[in-house]
MIDOSE-1310 file (N, C-alpha, C; in nm, 2 decimals, decimal comma, always signed):
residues 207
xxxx	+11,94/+9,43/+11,65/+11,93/+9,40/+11,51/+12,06/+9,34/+11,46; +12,08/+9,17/+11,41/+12,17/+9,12/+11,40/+12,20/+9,21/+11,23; +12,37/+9,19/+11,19/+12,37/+9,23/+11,02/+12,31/+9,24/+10,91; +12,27/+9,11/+10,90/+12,18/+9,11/+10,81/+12,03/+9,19/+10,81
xxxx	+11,99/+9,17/+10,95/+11,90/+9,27/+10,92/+11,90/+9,40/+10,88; +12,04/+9,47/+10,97/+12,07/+9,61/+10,93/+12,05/+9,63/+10,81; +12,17/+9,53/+10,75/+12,17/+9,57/+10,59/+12,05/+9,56/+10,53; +11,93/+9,49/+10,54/+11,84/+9,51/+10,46/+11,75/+9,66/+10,47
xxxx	+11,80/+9,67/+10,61/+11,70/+9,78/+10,63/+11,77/+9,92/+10,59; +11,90/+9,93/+10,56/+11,96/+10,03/+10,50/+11,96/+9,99/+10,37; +11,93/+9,90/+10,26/+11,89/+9,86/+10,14/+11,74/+9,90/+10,14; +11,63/+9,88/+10,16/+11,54/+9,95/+10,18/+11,54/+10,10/+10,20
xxxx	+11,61/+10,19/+10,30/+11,65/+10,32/+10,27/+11,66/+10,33/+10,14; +11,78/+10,29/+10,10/+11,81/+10,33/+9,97/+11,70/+10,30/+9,88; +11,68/+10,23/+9,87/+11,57/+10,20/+9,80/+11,45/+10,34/+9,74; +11,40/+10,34/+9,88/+11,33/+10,45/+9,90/+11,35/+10,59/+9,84
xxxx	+11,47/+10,65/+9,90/+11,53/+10,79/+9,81/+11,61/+10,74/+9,71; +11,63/+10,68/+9,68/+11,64/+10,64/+9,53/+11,51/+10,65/+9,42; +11,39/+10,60/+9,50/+11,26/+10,59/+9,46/+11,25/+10,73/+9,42; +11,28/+10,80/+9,55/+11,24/+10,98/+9,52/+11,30/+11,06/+9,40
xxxx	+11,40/+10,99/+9,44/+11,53/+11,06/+9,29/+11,43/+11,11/+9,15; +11,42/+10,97/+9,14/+11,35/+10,91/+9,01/+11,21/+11,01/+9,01; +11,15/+11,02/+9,11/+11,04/+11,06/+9,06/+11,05/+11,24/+9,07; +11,10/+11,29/+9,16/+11,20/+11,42/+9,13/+11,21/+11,42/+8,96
xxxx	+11,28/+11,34/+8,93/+11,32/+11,34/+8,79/+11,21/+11,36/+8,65; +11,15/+11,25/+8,66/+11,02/+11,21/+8,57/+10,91/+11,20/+8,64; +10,87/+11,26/+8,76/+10,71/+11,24/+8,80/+10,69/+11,16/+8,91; +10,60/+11,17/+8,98/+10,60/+11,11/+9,09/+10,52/+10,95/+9,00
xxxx	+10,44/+10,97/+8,91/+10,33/+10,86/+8,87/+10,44/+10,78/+8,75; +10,52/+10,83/+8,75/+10,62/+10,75/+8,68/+10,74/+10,69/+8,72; +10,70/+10,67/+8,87/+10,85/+10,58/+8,89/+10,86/+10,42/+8,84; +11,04/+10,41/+8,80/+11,02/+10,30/+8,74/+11,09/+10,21/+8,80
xxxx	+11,05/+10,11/+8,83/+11,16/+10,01/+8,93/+11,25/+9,95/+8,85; +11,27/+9,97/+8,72/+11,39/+9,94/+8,64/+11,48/+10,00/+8,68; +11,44/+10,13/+8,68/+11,54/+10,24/+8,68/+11,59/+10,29/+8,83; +11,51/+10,24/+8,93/+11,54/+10,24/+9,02/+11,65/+10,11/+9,09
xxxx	+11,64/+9,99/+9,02/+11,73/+9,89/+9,02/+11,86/+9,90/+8,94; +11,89/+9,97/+8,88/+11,98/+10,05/+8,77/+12,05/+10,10/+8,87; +11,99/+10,21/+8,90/+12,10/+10,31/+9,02/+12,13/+10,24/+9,18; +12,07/+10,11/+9,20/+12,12/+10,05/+9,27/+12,22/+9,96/+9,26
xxxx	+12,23/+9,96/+9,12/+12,33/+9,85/+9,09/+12,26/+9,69/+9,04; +12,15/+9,67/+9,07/+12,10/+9,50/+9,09/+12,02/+9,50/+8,99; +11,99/+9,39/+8,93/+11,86/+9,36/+8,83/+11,75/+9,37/+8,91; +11,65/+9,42/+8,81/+11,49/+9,42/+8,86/+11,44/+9,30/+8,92
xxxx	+11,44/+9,22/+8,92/+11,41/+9,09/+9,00/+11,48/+9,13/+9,17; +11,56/+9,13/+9,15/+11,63/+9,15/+9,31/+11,54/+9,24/+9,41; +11,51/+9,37/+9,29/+11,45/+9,47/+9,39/+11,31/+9,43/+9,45; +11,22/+9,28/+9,38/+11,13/+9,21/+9,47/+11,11/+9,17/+9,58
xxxx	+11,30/+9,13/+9,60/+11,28/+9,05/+9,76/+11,26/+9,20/+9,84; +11,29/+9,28/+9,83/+11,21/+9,37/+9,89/+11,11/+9,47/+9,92; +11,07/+9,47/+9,82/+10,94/+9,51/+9,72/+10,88/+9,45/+9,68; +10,76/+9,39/+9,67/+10,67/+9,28/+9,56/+10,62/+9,36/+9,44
xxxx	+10,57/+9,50/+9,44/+10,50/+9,58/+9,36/+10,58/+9,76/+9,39; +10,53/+9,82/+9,26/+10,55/+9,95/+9,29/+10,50/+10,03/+9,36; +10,35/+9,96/+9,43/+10,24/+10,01/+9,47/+10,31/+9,98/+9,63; +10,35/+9,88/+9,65/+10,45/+9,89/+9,77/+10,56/+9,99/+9,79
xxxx	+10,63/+10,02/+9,70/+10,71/+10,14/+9,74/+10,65/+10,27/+9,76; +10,56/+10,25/+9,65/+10,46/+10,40/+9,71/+10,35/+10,40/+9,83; +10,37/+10,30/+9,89/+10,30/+10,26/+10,02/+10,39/+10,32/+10,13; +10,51/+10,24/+10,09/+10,64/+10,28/+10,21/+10,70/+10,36/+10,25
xxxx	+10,68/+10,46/+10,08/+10,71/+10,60/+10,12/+10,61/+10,69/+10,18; +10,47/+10,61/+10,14/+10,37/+10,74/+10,21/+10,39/+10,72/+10,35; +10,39/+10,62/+10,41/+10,42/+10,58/+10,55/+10,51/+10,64/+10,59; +10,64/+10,66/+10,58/+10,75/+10,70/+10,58/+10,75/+10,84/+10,59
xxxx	+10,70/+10,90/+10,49/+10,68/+11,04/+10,48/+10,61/+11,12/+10,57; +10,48/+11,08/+10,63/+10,36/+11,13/+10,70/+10,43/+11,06/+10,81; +10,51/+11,00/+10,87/+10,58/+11,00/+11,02/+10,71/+11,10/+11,02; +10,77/+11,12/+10,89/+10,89/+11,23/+10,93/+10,83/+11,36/+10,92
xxxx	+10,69/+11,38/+10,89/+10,65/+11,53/+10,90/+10,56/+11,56/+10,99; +10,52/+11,43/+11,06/+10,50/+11,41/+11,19/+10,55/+11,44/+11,31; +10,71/+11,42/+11,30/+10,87/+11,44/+11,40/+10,86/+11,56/+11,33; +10,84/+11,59/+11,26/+10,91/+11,77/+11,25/+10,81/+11,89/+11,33
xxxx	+10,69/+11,82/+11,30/+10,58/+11,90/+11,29/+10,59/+11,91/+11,52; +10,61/+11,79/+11,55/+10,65/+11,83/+11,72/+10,74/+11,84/+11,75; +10,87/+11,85/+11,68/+11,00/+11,87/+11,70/+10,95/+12,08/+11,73; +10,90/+12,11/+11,56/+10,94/+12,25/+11,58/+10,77/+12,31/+11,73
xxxx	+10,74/+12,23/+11,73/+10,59/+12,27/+11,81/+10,59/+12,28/+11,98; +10,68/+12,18/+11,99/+10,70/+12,11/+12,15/+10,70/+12,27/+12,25; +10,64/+12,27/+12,38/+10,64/+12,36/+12,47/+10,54/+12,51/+12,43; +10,50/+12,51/+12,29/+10,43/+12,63/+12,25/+10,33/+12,65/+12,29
xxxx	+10,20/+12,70/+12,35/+10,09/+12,74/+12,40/+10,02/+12,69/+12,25; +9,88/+12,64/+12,26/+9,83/+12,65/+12,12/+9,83/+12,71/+12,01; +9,78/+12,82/+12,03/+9,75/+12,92/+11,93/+9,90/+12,91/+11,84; +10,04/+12,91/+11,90/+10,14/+12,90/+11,84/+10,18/+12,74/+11,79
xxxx	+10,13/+12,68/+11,85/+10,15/+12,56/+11,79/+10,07/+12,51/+11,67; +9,95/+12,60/+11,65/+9,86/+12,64/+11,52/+9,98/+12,65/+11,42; +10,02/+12,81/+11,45/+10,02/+12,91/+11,37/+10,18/+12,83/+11,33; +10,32/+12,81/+11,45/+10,47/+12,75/+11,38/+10,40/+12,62/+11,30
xxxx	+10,34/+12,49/+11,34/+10,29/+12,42/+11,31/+10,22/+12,41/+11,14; +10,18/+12,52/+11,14/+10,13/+12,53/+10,98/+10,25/+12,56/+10,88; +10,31/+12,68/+10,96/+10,46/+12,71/+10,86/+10,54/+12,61/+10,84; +10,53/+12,56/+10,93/+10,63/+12,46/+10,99/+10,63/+12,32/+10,83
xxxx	+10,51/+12,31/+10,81/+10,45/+12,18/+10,77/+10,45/+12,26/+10,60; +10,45/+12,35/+10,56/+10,46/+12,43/+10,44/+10,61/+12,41/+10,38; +10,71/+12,46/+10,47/+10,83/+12,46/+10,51/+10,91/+12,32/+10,47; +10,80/+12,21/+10,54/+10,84/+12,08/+10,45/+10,77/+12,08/+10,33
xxxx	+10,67/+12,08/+10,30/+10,66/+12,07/+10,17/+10,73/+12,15/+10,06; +10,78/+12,21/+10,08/+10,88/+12,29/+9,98/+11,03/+12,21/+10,02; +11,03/+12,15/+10,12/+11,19/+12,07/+10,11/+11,17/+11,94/+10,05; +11,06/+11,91/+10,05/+11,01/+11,77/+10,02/+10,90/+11,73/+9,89
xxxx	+10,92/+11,78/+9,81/+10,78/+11,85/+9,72/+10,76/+11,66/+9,67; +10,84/+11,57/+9,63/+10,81/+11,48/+9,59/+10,69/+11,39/+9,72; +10,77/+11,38/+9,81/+10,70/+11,31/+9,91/+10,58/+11,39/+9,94; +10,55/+11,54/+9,91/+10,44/+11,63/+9,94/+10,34/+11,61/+9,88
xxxx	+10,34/+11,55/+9,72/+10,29/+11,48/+9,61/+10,21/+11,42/+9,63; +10,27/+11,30/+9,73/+10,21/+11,18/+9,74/+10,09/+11,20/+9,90; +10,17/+11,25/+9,95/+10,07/+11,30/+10,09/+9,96/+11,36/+10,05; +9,95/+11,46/+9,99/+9,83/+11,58/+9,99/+9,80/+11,57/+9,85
xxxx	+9,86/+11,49/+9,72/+9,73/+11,49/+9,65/+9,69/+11,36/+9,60; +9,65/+11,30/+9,45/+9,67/+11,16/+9,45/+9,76/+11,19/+9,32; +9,87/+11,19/+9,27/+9,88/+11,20/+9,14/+9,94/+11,06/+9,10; +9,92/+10,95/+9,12/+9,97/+10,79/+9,08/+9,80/+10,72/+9,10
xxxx	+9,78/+10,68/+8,98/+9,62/+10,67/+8,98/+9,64/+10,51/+9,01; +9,48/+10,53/+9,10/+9,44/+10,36/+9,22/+9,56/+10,36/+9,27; +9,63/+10,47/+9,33/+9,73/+10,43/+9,49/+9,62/+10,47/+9,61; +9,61/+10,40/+9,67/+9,55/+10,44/+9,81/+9,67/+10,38/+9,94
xxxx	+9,67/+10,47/+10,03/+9,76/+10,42/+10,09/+9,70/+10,33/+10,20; +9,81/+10,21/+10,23/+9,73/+10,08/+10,34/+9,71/+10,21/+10,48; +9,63/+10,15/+10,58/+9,60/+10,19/+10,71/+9,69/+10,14/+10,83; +9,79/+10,10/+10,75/+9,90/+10,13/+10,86/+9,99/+10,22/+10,82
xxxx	+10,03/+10,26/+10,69/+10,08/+10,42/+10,63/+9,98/+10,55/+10,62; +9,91/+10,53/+10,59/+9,77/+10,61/+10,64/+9,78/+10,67/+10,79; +9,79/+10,56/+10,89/+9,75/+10,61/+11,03/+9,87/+10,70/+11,10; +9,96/+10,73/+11,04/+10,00/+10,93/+11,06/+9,97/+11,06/+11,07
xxxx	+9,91/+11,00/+10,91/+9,82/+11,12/+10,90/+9,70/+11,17/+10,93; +9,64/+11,04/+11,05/+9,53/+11,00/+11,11/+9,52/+11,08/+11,22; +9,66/+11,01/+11,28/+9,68/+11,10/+11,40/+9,74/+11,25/+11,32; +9,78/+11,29/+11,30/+9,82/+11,44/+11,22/+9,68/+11,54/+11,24
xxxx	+9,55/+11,46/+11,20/+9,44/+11,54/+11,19/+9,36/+11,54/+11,33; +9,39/+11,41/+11,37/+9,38/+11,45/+11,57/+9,44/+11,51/+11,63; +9,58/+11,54/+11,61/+9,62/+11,64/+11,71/+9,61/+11,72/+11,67; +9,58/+11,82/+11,55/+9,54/+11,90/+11,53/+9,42/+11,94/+11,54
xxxx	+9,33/+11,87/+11,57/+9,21/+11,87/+11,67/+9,24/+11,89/+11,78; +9,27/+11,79/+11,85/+9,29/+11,83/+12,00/+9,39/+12,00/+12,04; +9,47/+12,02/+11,99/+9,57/+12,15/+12,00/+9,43/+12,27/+12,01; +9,34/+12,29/+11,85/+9,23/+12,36/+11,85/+9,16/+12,35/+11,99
xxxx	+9,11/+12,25/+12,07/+9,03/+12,22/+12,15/+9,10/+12,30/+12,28; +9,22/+12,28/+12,29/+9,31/+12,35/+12,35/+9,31/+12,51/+12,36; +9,31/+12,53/+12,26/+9,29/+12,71/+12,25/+9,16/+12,75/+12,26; +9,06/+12,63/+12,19/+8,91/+12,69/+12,29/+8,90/+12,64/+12,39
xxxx	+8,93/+12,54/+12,49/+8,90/+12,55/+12,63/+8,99/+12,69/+12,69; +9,12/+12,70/+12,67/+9,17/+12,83/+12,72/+9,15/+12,97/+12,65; +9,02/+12,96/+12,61/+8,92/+13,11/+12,59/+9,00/+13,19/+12,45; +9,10/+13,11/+12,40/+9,17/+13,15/+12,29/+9,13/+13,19/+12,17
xxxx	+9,03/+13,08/+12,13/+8,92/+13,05/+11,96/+8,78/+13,01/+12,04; +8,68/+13,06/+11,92/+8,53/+13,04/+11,92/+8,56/+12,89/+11,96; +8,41/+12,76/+11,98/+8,41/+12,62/+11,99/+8,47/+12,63/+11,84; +8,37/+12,68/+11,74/+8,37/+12,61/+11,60/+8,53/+12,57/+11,53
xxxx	+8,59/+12,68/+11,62/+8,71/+12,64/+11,54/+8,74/+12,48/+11,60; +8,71/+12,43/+11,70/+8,76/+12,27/+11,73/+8,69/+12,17/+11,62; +8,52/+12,19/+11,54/+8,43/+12,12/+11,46/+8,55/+12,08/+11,37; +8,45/+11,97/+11,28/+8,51/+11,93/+11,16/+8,52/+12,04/+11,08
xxxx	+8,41/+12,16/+11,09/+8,44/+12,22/+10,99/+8,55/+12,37/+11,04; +8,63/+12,33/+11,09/+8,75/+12,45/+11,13/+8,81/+12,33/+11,12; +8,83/+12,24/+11,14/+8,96/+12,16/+11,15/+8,98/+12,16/+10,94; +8,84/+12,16/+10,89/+8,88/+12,12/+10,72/+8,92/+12,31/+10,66
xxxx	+8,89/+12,36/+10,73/+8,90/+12,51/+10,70/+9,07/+12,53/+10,71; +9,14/+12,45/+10,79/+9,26/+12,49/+10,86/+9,31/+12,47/+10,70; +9,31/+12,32/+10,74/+9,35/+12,24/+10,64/+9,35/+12,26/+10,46; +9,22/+12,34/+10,42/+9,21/+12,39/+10,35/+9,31/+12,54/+10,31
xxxx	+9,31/+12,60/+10,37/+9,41/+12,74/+10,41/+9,50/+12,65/+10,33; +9,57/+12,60/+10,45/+9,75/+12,57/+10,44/+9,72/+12,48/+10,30; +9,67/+12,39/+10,26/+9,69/+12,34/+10,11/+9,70/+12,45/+10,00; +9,58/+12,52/+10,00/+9,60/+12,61/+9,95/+9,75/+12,69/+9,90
xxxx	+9,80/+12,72/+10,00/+9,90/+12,76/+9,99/+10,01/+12,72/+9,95; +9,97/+12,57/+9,99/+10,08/+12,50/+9,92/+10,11/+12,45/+9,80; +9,95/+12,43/+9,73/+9,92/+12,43/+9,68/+9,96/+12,56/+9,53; +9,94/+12,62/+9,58/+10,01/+12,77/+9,51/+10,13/+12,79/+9,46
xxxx	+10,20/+12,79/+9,53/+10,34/+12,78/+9,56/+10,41/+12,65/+9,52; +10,39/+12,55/+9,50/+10,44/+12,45/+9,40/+10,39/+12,46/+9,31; +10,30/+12,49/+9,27/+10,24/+12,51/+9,12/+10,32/+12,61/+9,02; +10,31/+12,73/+9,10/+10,33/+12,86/+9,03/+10,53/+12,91/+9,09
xxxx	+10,59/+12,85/+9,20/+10,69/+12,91/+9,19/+10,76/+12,79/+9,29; +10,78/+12,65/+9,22/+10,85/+12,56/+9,25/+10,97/+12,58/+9,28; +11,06/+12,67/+9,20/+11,20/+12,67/+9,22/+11,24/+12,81/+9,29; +11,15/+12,85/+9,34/+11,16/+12,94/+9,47/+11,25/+12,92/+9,56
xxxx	+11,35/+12,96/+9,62/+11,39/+12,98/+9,75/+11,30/+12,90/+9,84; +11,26/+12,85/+9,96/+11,22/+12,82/+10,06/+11,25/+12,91/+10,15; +11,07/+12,95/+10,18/+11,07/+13,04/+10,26/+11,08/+13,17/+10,19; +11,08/+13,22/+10,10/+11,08/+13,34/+9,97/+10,97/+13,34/+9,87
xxxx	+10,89/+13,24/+9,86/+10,81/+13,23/+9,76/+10,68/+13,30/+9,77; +10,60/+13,35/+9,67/+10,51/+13,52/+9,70/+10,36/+13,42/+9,77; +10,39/+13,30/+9,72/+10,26/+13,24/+9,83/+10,32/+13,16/+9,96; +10,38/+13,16/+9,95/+10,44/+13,08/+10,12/+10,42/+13,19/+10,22
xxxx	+10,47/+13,30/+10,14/+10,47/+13,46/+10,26/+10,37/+13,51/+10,29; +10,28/+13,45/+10,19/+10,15/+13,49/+10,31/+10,06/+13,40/+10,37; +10,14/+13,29/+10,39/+10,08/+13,22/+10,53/+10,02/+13,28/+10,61; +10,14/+13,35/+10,68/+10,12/+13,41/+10,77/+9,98/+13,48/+10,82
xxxx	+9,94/+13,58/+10,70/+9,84/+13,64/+10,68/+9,72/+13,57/+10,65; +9,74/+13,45/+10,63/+9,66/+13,36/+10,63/+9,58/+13,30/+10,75; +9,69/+13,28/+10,82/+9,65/+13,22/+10,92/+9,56/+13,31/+11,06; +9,65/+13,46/+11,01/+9,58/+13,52/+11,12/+9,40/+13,52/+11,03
xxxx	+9,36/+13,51/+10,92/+9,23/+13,52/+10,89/+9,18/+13,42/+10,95; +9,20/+13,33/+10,94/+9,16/+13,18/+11,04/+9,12/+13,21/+11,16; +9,27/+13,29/+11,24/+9,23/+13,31/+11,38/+9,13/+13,38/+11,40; +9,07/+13,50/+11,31/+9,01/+13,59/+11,33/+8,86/+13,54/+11,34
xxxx	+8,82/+13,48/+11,19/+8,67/+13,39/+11,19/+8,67/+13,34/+11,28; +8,73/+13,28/+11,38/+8,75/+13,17/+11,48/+8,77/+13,29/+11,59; +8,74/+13,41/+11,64/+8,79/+13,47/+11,79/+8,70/+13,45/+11,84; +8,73/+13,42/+11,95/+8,67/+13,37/+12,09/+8,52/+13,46/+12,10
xxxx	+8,49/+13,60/+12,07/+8,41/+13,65/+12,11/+8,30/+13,67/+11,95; +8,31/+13,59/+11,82/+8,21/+13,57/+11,73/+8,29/+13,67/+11,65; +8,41/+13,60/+11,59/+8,46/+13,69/+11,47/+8,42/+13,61/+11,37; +8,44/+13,64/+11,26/+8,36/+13,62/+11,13/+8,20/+13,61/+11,12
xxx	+8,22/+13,48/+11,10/+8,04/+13,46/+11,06/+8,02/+13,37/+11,21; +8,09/+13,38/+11,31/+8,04/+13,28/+11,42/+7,95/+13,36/+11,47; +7,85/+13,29/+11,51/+7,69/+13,34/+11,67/+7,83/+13,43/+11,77
């Protein structure tokens, strides 16, 4: 990468968490590229040649965001047997959303009305809900969980849980500690309910 490109691409960075700043500040559905060209130093116009729309920056960060919680999510997972790579894997992914609650925003709910993200920022979290399929598949071929937990409907049950929680816990006790908050702590407990509907020999409501 000759200079010039560097530098655009660390102007773009900035760009970006600068973006987050802003919306940290006043709202995720309120960021303003004035104000984000302000703390850059440059007039609004400038911040086009890198940007054409706002809807692009909130494209770049969904992209962006659902591949660095992607790297985290197999950083903390790597080497684990399934069932654990469930269970770190979910904390794990909660754990960001409380370090990251702006970019959490934009991932898991829609709060900037007509953003959809393109299918090349999208396809993260594409694969996010495949390996998390395949891992499931994993613990029921090795006699670990019932089938159903591998179905669509244990893969949306998972998924369900951990929002939930996260759900909770930014709502009701934002400025919590990480990792201290009265709904984060019971993941845990959470998760073993999961495992349980899901045991290999017809726990919950499974045949």
């Amino acid at each position: 990468m000759d200079r010039r490109a560097r530098r655009r691409e660390e102007t773009i960075k900035e760009i970006l968490d600068l973006s987050v700043e802003v919306m940290a500040e006043e709202g995720v559905a309120a960021l303003s590229l004035a104000e984000v060209a302000r703390r850059m130093g440059m007039r609004t116009p400038s911040l086009y040649q890198y940007f054409p729309s706002k809807t692009a920056i909130y494209d770049a960060l969904f992209g962006q965001s659902a591949g660095d919680l992607n790297e985290t999510l197999h950083k903390a997972t790597a080497g684990l047997d399934a069932l654990d790579r469930v269970r770190v894997g979910a904390l794990k992914l909660i754990e960001w959303t409380r370090r990251n609650p702006v970019r959490a925003q934009l991932l898991f709910w829609r709060p900037v009305p007509g953003f959809a993200p393109s299918a090349e920022s999208f396809a993260p979290a594409v694969d996010n809900v495949t390996e998390v399929r395949a891992i499931l598949a994993d613990a029921v071929a090795g006699g670990r969980l019932h089938p159903a937990a591998a179905t669509d409907e244990g893969v949306a049950l998972l998924n369900t849980l951990v929002a939930g929680v996260v759900s909770q816990q930014m709502s009701n006790e934002p400025e919590a500690p990480v990792g201290e908050g009265r709904f984060e702590r019971l993941a845990p407990t959470i998760l073993d309910l999961f495992f349980t509907h899901y045991a290999p020999h017809g726990g919950g409501d499974q045949p």
